[in-house]
N, C-alpha and C positions, 0 to 999 in steps of 0.2 A: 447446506448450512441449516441448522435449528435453534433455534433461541432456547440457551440455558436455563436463564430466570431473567425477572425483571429487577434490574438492578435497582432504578429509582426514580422517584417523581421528581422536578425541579418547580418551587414558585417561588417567584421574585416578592418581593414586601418591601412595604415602606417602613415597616418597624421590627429589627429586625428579633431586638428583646423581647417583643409583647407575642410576636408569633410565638416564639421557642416557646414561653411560658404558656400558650393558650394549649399547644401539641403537648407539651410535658402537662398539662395540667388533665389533658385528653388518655395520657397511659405511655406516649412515646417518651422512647430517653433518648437524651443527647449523649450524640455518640464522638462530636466533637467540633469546633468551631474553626474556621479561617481565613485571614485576610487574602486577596488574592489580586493580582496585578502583571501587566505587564505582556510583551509580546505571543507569549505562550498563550495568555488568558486570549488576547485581543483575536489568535488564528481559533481560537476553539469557540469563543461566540459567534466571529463573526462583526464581530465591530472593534474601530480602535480608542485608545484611550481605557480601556476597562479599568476598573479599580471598585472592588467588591468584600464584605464582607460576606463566606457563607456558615451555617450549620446544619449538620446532618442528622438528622432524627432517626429512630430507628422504632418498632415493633416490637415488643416486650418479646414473641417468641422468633424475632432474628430474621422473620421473610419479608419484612415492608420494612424501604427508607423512604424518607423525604425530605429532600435538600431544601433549605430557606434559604434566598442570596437577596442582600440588600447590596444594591447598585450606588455607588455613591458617582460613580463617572463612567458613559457618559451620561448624563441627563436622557431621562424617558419620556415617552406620552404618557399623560397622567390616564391610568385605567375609571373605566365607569362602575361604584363598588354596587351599583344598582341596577348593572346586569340582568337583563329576565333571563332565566335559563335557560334558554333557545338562544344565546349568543356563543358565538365561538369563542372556545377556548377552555380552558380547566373551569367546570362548573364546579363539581363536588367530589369528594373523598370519603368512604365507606369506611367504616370500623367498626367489628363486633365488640360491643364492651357486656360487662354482665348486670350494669345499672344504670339502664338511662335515662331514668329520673335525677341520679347524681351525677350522673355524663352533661347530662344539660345545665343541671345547675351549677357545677363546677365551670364550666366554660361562657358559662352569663359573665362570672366575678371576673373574666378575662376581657369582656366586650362583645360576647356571642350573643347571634340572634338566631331564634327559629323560622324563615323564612316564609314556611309553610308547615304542616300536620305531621307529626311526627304517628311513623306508619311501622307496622313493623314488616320487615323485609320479607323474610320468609314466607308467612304467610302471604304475602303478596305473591312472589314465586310461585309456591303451592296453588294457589289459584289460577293464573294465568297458565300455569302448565296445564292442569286438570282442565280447563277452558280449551287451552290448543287439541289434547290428544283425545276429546269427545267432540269435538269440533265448533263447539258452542259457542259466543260470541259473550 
């Protein structure tokens, strides 16, 4: 058995408009929304009673989804949105965009914050690699 592709990320949200708009406002398109319910749903979570709106976002070039599903039944534990990043579970989602000066500030007008220093990747990469393969620290 080897795994084809990764089909897609799932997070749950408490709003489920304000997500889509923050990820479309990020580069993703909705690729399409739906209410969901019912025995089928309840054997695939895992729990009964489900009743869910989700939308599926997609990767301008067609390789990353990302499912939103807002839970309306049954009721959850309310998550801590003040998580330090050493807590389990979906911390962050990477995206190469080509501005993100306007990546940043388009996704403030949604309710985005910068947590911590925005870095850029790569070069980050580049160095830790070059660090590992002369052995340097």
């Amino acid at each position: 058995m080897t795994i084809q592709r990764m089909d897609h990320v799932g997070i749950v949200v408490d709003d489920l408009a304000a997500a889509m708009a923050f990820f479309v406002e990020l580069g993703l398109e909705l690729q399409g929304e739906t209410p969901a319910e019912g025995e089928w749903v309840d054997r695939i979570v895992g729990l009964e009673g489900i009743r869910v709106d989700t939308a599926m976002m997609e990767t301008p070039d067609g390789n990353g989804r990302l499912e939103l599903v807002k839970f309306h039944a049954p009721a959850g534990p309310d998550g801590d949105r003040d998580a330090p990043a050493n807590t389990p579970g979906i911390r962050h989602l990477a995206f190469a965009v080509d501005d993100i000066d306007a990546a940043i500030a388009g996704l403030r007008a949604h309710g985005g914050e910068l947590v911590g220093e925005v870095e850029s990747y790569k070069t980050s990469i580049d160095s830790a690699t070059s660090a590992a393969r002369t052995g340097s620290s």
